[in-house]
VEXMI-311852 format. One line per field, with one value per atom (N, C-alpha, C): residue number from 1; residue in three letters; atom name; x, y, z. Coordinates in nm, 2 decimals, always signed. Last residue first. Layout:
N
resi = (NUM:...)
resn = (ALA:...)
name = (CA:...)
east = (X:...)
north = (Y:...)
up = (Z:...)
//
This chain:
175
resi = (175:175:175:174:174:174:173:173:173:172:172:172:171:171:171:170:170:170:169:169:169:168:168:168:167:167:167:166:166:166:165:165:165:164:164:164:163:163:163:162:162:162:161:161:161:160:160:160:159:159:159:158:158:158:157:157:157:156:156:156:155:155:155:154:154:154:153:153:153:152:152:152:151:151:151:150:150:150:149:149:149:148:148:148:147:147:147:146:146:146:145:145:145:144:144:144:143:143:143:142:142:142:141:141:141:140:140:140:139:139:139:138:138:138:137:137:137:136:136:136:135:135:135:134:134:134:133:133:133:132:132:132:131:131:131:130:130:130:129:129:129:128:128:128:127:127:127:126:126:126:125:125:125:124:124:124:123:123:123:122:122:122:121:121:121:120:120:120:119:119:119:118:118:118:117:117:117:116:116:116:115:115:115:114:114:114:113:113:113:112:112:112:111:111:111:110:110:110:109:109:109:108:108:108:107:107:107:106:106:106:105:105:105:104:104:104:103:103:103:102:102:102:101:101:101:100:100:100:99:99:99:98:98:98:97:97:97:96:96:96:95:95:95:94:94:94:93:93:93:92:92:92:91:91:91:90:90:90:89:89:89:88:88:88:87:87:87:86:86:86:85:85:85:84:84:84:83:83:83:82:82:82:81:81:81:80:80:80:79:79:79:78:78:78:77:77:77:76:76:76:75:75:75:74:74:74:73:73:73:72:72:72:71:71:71:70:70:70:69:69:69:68:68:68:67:67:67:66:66:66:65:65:65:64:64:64:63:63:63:62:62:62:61:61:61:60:60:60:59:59:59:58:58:58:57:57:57:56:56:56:55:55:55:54:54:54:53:53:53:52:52:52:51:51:51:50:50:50:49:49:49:48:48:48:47:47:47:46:46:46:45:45:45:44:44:44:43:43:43:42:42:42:41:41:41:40:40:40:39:39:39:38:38:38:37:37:37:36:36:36:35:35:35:34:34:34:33:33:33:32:32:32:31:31:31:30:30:30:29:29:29:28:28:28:27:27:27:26:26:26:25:25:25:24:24:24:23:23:23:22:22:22:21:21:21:20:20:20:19:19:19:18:18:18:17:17:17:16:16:16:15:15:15:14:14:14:13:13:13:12:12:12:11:11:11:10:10:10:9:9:9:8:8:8:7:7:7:6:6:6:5:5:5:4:4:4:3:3:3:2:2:2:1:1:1)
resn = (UNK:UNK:UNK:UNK:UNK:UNK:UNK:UNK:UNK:UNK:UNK:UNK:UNK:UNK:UNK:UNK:UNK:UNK:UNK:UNK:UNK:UNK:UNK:UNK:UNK:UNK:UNK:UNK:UNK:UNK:UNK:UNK:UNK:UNK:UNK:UNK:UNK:UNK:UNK:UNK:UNK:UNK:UNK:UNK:UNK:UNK:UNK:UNK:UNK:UNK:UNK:UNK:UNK:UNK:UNK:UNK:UNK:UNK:UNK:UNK:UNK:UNK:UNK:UNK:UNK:UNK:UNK:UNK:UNK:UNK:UNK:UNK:UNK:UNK:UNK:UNK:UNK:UNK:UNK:UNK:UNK:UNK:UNK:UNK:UNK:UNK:UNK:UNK:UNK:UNK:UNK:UNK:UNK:UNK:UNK:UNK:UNK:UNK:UNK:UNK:UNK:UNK:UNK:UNK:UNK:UNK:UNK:UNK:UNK:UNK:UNK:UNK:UNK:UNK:UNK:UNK:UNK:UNK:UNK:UNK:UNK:UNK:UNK:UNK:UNK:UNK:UNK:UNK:UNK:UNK:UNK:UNK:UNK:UNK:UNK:UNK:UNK:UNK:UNK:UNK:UNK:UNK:UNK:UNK:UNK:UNK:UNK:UNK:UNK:UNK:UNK:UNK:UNK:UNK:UNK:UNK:UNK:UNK:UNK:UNK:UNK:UNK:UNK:UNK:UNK:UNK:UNK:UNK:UNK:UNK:UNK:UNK:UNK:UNK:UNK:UNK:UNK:UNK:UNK:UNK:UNK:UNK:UNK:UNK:UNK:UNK:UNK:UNK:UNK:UNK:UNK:UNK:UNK:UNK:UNK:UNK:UNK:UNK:UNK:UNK:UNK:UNK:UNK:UNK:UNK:UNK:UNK:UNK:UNK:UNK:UNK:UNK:UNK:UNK:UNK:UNK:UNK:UNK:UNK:UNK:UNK:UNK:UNK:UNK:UNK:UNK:UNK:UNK:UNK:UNK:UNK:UNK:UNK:UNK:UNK:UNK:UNK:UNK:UNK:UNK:UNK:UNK:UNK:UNK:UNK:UNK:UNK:UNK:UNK:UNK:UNK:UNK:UNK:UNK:UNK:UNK:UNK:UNK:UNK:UNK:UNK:UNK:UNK:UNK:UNK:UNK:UNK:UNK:UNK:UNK:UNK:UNK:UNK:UNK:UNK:UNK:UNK:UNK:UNK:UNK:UNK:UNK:UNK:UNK:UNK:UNK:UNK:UNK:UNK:UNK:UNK:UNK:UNK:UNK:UNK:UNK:UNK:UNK:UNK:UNK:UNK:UNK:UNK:UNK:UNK:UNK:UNK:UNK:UNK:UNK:UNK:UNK:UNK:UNK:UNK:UNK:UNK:UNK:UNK:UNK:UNK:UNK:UNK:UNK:UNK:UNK:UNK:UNK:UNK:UNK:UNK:UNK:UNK:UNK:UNK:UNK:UNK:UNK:UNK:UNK:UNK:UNK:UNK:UNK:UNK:UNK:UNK:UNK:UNK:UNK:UNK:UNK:UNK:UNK:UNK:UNK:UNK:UNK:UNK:UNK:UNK:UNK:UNK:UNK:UNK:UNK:UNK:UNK:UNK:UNK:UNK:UNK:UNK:UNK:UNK:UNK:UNK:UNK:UNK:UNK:UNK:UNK:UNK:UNK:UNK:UNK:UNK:UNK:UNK:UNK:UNK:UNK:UNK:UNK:UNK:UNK:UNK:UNK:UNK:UNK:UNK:UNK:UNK:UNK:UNK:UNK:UNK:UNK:UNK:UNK:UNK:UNK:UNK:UNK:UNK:UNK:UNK:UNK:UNK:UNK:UNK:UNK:UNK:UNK:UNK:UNK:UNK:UNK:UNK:UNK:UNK:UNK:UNK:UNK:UNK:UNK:UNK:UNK:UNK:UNK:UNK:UNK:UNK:UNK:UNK:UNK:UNK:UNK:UNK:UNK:UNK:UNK:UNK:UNK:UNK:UNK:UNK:UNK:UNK:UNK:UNK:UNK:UNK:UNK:UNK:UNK:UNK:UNK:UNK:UNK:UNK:UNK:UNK:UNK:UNK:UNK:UNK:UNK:UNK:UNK:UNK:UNK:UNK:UNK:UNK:UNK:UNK:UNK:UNK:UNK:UNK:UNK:UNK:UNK:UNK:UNK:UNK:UNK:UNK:UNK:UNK:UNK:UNK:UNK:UNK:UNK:UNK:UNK:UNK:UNK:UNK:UNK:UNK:UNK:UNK:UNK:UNK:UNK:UNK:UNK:UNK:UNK:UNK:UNK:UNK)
name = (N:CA:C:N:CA:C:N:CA:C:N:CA:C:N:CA:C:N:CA:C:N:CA:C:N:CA:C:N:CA:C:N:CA:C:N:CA:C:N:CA:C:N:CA:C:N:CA:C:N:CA:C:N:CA:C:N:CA:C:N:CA:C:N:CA:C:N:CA:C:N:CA:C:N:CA:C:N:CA:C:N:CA:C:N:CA:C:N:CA:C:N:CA:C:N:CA:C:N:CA:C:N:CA:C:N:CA:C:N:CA:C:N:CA:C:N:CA:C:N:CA:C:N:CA:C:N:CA:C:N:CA:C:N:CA:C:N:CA:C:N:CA:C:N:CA:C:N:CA:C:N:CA:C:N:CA:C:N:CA:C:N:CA:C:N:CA:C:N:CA:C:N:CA:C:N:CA:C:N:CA:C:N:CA:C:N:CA:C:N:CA:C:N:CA:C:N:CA:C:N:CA:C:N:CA:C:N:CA:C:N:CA:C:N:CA:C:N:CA:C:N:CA:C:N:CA:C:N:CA:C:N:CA:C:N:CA:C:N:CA:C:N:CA:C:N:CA:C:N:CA:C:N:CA:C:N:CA:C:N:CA:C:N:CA:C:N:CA:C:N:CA:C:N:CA:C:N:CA:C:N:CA:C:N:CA:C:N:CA:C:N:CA:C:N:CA:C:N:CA:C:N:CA:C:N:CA:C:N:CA:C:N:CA:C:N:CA:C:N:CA:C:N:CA:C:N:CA:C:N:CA:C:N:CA:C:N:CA:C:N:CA:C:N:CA:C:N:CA:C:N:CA:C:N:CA:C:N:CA:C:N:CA:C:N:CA:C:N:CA:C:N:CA:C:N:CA:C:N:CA:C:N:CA:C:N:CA:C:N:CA:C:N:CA:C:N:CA:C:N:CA:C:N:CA:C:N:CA:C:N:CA:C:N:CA:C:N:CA:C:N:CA:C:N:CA:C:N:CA:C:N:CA:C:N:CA:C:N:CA:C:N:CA:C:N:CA:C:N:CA:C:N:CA:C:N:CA:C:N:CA:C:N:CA:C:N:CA:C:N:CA:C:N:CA:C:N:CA:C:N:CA:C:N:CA:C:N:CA:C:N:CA:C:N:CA:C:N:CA:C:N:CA:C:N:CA:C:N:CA:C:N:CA:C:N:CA:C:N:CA:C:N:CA:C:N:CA:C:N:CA:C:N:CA:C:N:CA:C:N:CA:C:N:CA:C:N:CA:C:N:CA:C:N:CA:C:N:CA:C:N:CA:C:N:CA:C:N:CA:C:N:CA:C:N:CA:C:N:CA:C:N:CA:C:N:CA:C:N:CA:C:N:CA:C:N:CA:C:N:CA:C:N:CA:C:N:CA:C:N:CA:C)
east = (+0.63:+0.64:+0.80:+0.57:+0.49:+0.57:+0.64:+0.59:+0.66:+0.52:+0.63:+0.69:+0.21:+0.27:+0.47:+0.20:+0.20:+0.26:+0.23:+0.34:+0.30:+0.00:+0.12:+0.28:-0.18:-0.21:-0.03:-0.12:-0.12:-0.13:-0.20:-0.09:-0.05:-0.46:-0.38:-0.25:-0.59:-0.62:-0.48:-0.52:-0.49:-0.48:-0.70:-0.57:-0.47:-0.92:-0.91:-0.71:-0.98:-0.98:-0.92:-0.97:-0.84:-0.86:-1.23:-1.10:-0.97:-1.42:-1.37:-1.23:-1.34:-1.30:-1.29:-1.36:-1.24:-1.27:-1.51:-1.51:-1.49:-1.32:-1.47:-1.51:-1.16:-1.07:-1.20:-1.26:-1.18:-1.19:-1.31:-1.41:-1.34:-1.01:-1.15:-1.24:-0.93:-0.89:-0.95:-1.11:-1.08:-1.07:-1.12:-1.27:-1.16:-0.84:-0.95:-1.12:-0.66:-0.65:-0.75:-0.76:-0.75:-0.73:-0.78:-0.88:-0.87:-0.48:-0.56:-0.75:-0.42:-0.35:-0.45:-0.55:-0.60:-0.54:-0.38:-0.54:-0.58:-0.18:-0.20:-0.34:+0.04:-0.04:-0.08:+0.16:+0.05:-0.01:+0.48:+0.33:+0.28:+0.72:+0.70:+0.56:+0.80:+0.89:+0.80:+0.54:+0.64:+0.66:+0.42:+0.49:+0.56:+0.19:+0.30:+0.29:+0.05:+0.09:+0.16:-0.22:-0.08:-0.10:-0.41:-0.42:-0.26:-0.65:-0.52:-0.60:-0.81:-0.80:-0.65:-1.01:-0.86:-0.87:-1.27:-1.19:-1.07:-1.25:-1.39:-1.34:-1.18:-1.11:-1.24:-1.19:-1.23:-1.16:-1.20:-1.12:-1.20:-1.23:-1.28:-1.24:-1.12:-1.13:-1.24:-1.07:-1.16:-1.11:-0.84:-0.84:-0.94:-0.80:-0.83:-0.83:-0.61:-0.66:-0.72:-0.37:-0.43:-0.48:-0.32:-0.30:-0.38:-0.17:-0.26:-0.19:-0.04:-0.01:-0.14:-0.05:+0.03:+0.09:-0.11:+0.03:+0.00:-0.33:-0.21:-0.04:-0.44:-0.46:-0.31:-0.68:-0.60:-0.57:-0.77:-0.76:-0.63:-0.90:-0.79:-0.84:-0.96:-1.02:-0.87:-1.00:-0.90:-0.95:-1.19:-1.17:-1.04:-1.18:-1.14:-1.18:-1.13:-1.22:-1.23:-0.99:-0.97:-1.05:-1.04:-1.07:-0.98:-0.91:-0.88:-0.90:-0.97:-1.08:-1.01:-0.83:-0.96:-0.98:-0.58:-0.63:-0.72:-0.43:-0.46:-0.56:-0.15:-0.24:-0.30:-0.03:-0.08:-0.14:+0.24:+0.08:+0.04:+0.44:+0.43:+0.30:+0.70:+0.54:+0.55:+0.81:+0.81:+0.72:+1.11:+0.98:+0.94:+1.23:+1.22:+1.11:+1.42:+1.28:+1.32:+1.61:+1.58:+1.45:+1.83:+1.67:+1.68:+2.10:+2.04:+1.88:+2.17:+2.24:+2.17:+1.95:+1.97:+2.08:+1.85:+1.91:+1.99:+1.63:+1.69:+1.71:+1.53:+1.58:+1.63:+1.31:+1.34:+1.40:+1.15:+1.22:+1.31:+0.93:+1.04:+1.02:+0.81:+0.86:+0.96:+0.66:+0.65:+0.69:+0.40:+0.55:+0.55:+0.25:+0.28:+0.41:+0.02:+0.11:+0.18:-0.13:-0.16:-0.01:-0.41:-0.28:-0.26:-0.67:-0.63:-0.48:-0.78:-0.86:-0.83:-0.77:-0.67:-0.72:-0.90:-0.94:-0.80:-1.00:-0.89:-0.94:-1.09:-1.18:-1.06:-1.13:-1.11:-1.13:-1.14:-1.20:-1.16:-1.13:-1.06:-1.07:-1.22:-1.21:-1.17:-1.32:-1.16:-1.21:-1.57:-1.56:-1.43:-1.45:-1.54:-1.54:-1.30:-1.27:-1.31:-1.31:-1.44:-1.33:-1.23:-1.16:-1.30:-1.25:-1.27:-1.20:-1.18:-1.10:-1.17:-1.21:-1.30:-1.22:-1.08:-1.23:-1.33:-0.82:-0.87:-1.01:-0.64:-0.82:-0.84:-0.36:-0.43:-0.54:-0.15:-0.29:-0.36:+0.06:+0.06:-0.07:+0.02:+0.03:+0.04:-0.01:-0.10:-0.12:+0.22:+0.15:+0.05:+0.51:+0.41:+0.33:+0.67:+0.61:+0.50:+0.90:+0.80:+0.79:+1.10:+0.99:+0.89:+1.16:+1.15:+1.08:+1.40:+1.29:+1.29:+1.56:+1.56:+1.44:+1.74:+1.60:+1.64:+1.86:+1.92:+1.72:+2.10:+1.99:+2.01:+2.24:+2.26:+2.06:+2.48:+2.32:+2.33:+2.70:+2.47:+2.43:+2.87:+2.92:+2.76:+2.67:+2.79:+2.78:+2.60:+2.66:+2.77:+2.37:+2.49:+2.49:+2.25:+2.28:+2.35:+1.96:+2.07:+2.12:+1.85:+1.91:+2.00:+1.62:+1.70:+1.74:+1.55:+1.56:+1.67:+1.31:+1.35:+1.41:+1.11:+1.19:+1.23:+0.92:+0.96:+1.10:+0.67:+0.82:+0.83:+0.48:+0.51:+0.69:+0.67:+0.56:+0.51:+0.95:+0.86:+0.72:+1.14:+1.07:+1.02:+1.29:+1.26:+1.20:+1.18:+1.22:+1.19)
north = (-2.54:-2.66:-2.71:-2.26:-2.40:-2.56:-2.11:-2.07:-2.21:-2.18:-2.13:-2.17:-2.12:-2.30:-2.30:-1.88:-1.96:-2.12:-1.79:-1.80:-1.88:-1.92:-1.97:-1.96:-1.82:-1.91:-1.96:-1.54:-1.58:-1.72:-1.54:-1.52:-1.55:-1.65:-1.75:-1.72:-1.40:-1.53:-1.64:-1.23:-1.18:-1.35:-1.33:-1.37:-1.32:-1.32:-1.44:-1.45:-1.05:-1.15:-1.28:-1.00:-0.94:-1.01:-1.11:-1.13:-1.15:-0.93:-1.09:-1.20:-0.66:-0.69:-0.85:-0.57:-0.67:-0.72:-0.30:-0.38:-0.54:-0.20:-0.24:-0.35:-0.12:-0.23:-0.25:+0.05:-0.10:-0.13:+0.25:+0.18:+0.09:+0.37:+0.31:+0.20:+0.41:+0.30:+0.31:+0.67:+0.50:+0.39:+0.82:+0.76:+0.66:+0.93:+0.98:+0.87:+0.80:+0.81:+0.78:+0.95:+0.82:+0.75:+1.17:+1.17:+0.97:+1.25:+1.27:+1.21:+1.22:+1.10:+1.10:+1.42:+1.28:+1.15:+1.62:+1.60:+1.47:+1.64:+1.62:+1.58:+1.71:+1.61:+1.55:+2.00:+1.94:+1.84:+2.03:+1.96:+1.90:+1.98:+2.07:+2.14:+1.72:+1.82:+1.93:+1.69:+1.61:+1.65:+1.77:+1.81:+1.71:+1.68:+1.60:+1.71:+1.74:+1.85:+1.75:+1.59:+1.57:+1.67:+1.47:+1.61:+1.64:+1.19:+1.26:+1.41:+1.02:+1.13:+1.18:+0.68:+0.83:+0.93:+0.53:+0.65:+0.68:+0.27:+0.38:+0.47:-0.03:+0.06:+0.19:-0.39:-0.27:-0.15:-0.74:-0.61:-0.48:-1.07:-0.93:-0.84:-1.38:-1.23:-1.13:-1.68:-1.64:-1.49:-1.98:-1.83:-1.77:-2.29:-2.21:-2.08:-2.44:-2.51:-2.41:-2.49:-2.39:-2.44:-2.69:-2.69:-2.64:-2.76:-2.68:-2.64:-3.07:-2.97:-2.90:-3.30:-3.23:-3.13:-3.46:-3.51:-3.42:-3.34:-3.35:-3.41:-3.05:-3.22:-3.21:-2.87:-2.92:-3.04:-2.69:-2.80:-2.82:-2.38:-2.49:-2.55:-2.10:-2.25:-2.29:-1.75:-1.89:-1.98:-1.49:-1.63:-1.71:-1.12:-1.27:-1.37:-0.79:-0.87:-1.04:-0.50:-0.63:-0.69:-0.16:-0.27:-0.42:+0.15:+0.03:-0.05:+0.43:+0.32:+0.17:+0.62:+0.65:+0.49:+0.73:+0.63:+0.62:+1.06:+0.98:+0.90:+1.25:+1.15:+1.09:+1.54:+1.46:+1.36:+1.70:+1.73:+1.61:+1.74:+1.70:+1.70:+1.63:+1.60:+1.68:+1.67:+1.74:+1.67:+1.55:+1.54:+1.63:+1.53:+1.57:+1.62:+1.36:+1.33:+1.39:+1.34:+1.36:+1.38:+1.20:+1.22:+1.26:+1.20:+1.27:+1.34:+0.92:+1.00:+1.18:+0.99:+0.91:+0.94:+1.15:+1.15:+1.04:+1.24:+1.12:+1.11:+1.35:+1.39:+1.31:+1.47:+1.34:+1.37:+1.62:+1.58:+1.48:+1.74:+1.62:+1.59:+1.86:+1.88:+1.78:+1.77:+1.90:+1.95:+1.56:+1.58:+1.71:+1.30:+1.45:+1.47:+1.04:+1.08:+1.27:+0.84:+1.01:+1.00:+0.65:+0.64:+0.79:+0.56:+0.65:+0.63:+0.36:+0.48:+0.53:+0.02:+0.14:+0.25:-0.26:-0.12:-0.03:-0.59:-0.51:-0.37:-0.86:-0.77:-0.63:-1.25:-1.11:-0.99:-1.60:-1.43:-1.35:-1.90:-1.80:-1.67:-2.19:-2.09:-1.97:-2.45:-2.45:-2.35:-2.53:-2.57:-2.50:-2.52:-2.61:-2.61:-2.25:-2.41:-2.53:-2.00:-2.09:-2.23:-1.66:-1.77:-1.90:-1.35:-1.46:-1.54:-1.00:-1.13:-1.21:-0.67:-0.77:-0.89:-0.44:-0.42:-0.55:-0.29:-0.42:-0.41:-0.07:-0.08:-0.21:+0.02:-0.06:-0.05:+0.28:+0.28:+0.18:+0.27:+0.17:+0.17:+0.40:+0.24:+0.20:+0.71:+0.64:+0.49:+0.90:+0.88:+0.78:+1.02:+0.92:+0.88:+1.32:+1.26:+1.15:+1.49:+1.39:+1.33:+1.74:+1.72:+1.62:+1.68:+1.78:+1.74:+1.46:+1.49:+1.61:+1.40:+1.48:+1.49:+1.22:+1.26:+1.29:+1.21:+1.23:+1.30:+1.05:+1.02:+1.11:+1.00:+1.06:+1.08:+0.80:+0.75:+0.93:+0.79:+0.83:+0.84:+0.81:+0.84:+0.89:+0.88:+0.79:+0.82:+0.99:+1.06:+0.92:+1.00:+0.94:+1.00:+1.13:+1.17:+1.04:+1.20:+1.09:+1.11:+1.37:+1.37:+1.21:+1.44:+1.34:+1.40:+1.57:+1.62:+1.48:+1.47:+1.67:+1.66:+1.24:+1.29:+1.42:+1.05:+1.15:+1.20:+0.85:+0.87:+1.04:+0.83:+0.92:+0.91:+0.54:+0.63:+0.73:+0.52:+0.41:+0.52:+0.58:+0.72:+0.60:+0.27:+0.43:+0.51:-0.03:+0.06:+0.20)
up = (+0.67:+0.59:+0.60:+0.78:+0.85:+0.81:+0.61:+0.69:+0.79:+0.34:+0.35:+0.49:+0.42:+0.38:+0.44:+0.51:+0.60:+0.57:+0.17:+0.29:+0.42:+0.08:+0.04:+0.15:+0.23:+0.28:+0.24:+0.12:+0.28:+0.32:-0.12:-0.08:+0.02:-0.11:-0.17:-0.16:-0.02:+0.07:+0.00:-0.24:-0.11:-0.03:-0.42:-0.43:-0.29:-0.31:-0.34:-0.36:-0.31:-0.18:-0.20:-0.56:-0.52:-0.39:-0.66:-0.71:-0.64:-0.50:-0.46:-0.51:-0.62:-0.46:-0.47:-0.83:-0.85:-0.75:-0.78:-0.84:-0.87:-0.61:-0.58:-0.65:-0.75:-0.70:-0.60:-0.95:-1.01:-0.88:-0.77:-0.90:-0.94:-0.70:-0.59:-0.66:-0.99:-0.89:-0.78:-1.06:-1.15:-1.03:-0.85:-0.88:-0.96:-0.75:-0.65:-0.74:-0.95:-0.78:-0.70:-1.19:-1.17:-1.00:-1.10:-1.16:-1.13:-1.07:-0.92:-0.98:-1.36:-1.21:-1.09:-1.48:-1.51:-1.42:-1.35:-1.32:-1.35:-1.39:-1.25:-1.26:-1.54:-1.61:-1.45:-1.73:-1.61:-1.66:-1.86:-1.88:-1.80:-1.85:-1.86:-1.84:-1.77:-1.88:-1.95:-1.63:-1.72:-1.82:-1.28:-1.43:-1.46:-1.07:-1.16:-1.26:-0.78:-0.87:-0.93:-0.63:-0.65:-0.79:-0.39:-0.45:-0.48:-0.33:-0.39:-0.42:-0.16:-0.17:-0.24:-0.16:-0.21:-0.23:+0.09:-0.01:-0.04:+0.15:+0.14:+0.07:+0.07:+0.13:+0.10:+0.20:+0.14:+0.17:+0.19:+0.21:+0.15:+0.36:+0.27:+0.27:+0.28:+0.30:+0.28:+0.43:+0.37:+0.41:+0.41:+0.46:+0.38:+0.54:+0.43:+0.54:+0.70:+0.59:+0.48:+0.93:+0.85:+0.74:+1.19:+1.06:+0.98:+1.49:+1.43:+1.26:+1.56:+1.61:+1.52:+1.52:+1.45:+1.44:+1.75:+1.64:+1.60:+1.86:+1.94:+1.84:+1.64:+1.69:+1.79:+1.45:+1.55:+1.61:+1.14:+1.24:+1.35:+1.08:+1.10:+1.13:+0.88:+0.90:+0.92:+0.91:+0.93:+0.92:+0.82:+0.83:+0.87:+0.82:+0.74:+0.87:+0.70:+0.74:+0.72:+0.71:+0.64:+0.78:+0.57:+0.61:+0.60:+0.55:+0.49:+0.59:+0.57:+0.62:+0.53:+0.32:+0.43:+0.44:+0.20:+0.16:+0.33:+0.05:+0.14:+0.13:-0.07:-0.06:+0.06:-0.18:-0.08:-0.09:-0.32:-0.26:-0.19:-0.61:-0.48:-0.44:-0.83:-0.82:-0.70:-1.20:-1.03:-1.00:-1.45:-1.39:-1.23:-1.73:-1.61:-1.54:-1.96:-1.91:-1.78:-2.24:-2.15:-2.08:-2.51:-2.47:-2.29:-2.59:-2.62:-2.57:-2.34:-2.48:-2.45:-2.10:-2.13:-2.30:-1.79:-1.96:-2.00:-1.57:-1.62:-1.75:-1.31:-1.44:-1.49:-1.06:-1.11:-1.26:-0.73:-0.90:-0.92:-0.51:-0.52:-0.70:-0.22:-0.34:-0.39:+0.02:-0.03:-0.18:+0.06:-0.01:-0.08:+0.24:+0.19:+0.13:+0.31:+0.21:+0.21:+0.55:+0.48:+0.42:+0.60:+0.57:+0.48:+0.85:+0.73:+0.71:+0.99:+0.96:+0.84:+0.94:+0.94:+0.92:+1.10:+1.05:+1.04:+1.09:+1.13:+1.05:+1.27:+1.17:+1.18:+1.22:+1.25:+1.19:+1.37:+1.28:+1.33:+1.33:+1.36:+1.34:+1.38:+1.31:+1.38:+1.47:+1.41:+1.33:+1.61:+1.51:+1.41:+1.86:+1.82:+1.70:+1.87:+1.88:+1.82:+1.75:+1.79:+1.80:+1.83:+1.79:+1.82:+1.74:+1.77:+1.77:+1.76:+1.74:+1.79:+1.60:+1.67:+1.60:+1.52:+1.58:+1.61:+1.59:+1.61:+1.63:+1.41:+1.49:+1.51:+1.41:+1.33:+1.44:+1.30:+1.36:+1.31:+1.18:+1.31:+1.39:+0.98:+0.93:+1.05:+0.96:+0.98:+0.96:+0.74:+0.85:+0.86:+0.63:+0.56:+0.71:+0.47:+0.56:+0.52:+0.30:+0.28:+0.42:+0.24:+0.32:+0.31:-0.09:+0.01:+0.08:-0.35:-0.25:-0.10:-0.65:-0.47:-0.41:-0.84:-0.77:-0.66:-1.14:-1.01:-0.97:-1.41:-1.34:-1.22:-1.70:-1.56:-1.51:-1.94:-1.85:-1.75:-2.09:-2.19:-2.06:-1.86:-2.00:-2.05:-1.57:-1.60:-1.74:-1.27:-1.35:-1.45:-1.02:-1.10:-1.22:-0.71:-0.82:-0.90:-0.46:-0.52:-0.66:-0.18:-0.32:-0.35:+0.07:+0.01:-0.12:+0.34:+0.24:+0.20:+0.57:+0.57:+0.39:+0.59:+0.57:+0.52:+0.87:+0.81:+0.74:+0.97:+0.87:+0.83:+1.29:+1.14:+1.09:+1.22:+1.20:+1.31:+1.24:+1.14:+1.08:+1.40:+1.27:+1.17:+1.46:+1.50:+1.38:+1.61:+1.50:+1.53)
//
C-alpha cells in the first residue's frame, strides 16, 4: 500500500445539498504519522509448555491538522464547527500470552490469550469552535488527563476484552 504512513492529506471537501438536509466538511493539510513503527521488543515461543509471548511497542502515533470544518443544516437549525492542532499518543504497549496446544490430528489450537496494554501519554493541542464557541479546553483537558486516567484505570478490564476480541476472531479464523 501507498501513503499508508506518513498519510498525508493536502485538501479534501465533501458537499450535499438536499431539500432540509446540507452538510459539507473540508479538511487542510492533515497528516497521520507513526502506525508502522511497530518495536518488537521481544518474541518467545516455549514448546514445552505451549506458550507464546510477546512484547510490542509503538513509540508514538502523531495527528496534525491544519484546518478542517464541518456545517450541517438541517430545516432551520444549523451547527458549524472548526478544529485543527495535534495529537499525539506516546508508548502504546502491548504485552501478551498465547496458550496453545499442539498435536499431529489437529494441528495447533489457541486456547487462551493473556494481555497487557498500556499507553504513557496524550498529548492533545486541538482548537474546536462550535458555532462560534471555544470549546477546546475541556476536549484537550479530557484527552490529555480524563482518558489516560480511565483507561489506567479500566486497564484489566479493557485486557480482558481486548483478549476476548482476539480470541473470537481467531475462532472466526480457525473454525
Amino acid at each position: 500500500m501507498k501513503n499508508v504512513d506518513p498519510y498525508e492529506l493536502e485538501s479534501y471537501i465533501v458537499k450535499y445539498d438536499w431539500k432540509l438536509f446540507q452538510f459539507k466538511v473540508s479538511i487542510e493539510r492533515f497528516s497521520f504519522t507513526g502506525a508502522s513503527n511497530i518495536v518488537i521488543r521481544n518474541l518467545h515461543n516455549n514448546v514445552l509448555f505451549g506458550t507464546f509471548g510477546f512484547d510490542l511497542l509503538v513509540p508514538e502515533l502523531n495527528a496534525n491538522l491544519a484546518n478542517s470544518a464541518i456545517a450541517v443544516t438541517v430545516g432551520d437549525n444549523s451547527v458549524e464547527s472548526e478544529l485543527k492542532g495535534s495529537i499525539s499518543i506516546k508508548n502504546i504497549r502491548l504485552v501478551g500470552q498465547v496458550h496453545y496446544r499442539g498435536s499431529i490430528i489437529i494441528g495447533v489450537e489457541i486456547v487462551g490469550i493473556s494481555l497487557q496494554n498500556s499507553i504513557d501519554a496524550i498529548e492533545a493541542d486541538l482548537s474546536i469552535v462550535r458555532n462560534g464557541i471555544d470549546i477546546s479546553e475541556p476536549i484537550n483537558v479530557f484527552l490529555n488527563d480524563t482518558l489516560p486516567n480511565t483507561l489506567a484505570n479500566f486497564r484489566s478490564e479493557i485486557n480482558a476484552i481486548l483478549a476476548e476480541i482476539i480470541m473470537a476472531i481467531i475462532r472466526r479464523l480457525t473454525y
